[in-house]
Structures are given as structure tokens and as C-alpha cells.
C-alpha positions, 0 to 999 in steps of 0.5 A: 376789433379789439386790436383796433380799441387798443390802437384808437385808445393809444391814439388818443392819449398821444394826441391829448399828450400832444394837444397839452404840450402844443397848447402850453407852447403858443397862449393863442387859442387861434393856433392851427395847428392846435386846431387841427390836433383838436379835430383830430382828437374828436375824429378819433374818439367818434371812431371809437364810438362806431366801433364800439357800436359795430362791436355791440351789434355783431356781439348780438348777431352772434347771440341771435345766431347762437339762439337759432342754432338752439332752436335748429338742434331742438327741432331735429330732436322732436323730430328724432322722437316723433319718428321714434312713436311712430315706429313704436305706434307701428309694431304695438298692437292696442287690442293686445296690450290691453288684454295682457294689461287687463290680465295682469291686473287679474293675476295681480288682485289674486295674488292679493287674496292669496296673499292675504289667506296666507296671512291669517292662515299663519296667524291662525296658526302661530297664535296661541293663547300665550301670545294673547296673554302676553297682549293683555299684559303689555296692554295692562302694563301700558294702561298702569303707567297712564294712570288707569286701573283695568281689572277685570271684574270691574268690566260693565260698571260706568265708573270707577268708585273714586268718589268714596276715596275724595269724600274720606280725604276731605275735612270738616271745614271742607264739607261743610263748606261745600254743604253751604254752597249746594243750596246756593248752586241749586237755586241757580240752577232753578233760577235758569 
């Protein structure tokens, strides 16, 4: 087809060349043979067209065939894997499989425990007094550089006694200005 689009295009340009050099020698527009070639012209570009044509349709068949191919190949899978479930369906027995799965998850809740025993067994074990003191240590350490003080001593007070510290470092000026406003804070607060 392709073959034949080349030959239709080349026809066509000799007889546009042709139909030009045949027109520019008689001015009447009468001519037949300039008429004839004309025909010719439109004859062959309609010929094109149909082939064009046939070429877009067998390019479809050719996908529809292609698509059914597909479809054959994917059917004769699943059924490759049906077969292949039956067979399996077959030689499994449900009863047993259950049991050996209810068994398995037995032993595997088990050897959980066990485990777990081991660990604190070898805690309980390796854990002495050096290791909890080097805990207090990292944790007195971390606690120092976020800025809280822990002492021991200082276990069940609500607070720590910051407040004596603010009220020394604060002047004159300021504690009579604050002294002027807790009146005034106090009426509002009574107000509400």
C-alpha cells in the first residue's frame, strides 16, 4: 500500500507538471486534452483518498486483532491458575492446616513469655547499683543544662524558692511601683 501511495504521489505531480506545461501552451480553457488531464488529476487524488482509507482500516483490524490475541493469551492464563488452586484445593487438608496454624501461634505466644523472662531475668542480673547511679547522673546532667535544678532534699516541696532571689534584685523604684498597683489589681479583681 505504501508502494502504491509513492506511485499515486509521483503520478500526481507529472500530471500537475503536465496539466501546467499543457495549459500555458493553448490559452483556451476549452482544450481537451487539458481536460482530460484534469480528470486524470482528480481520478488519481480520489484513488489516493480510498487507499488511504483501506490503510486506516486494515491498521484497525490489525489492533483489533492484536487486542483479541491479548484477551486469548489472558484467558488461557487464569485458566493455567485455576487448574493450579484446584490441584492445590486437592492435596491441602483444612482441618490440618488449621491445627498446625493454631499450633504455631501457641508456640509462638510462648516463646514471647520466654523471651521476655530472659530479659528481666538478665537485667535483674546485669543491673547493679553503679548502673542506677550512672542513670541519676545522666538524668541530673540533662536536667542541669535545661535549666532545672534537682536536689534531693528539695523532693516533696511545691516550689523551688526563686521568689526571694527576684524580690532582692529588684530596686526601690520598683517595689513601690508595684506596691501602687496591687491596690488597684485588688479592686478589680473584687469588682469581678
Amino acid at each position: 500500500m505504501d508502494r502504491e501511495l509513492r506511485e499515486l504521489d509521483r503520478q500526481e505531480k507529472q500530471i500537475t507538471k503536465e496539466l501546467k506545461q499543457r495549459a500555458k501552451l493553448t490559452n483556451n480553457g476549452k482544450d481537451p486534452a487539458l481536460a482530460a488531464l484534469a480528470k486524470h488529476l482528480v481520478q488519481t487524488r480520489k484513488q489516493r483518498e480510498k487507499i488511504m482509507t483501506a490503510k486506516a482500516h486494515i491498521g484497525a483490524v490489525g489492533m483489533n486483532a492484536t487486542a483479541m490475541a491479548t484477551q486469548v493469551a489472558a484467558a488461557a492464563a487464569i485458566g493455567s491458575v485455576s487448574q493450579a488452586m484446584k490441584t492445590t484445593n486437592a492435596a491441602m487438608d483444612v482441618k490440618a492446616t488449621m491445627k498446625t496454624l493454631k499450633e504455631f501461634t501457641r508456640e509462638t505466644e510462648m516463646m514471647e513469655v520466654k523471651q521476655e523472662l530472659m530479659d528481666d531475668a538478665l537485667m535483674d542480673a546485669f543491673d547493679n547499683e553503679d548502673v542506677e547511679e550512672e542513670a541519676e547522673q545522666v538524668t541530673s546532667q540533662i536536667l542541669a543544662e535545661l535549666g532545672v535544678e534537682m536536689d534531693s532534699k528539695m523532693v516533696g516541696l511545691n516550689a523551688p524558692s526563686n521568689y526571694l532571689q527576684t524580690e532582692e534584685k529588684m530596686s526601690n523604684q520598683e517595689t513601690e511601683a508595684l506596691d501602687s498597683l496591687l491596690p488597684d489589681l485588688r479592686s478589680r479583681l473584687d469588682a469581678l
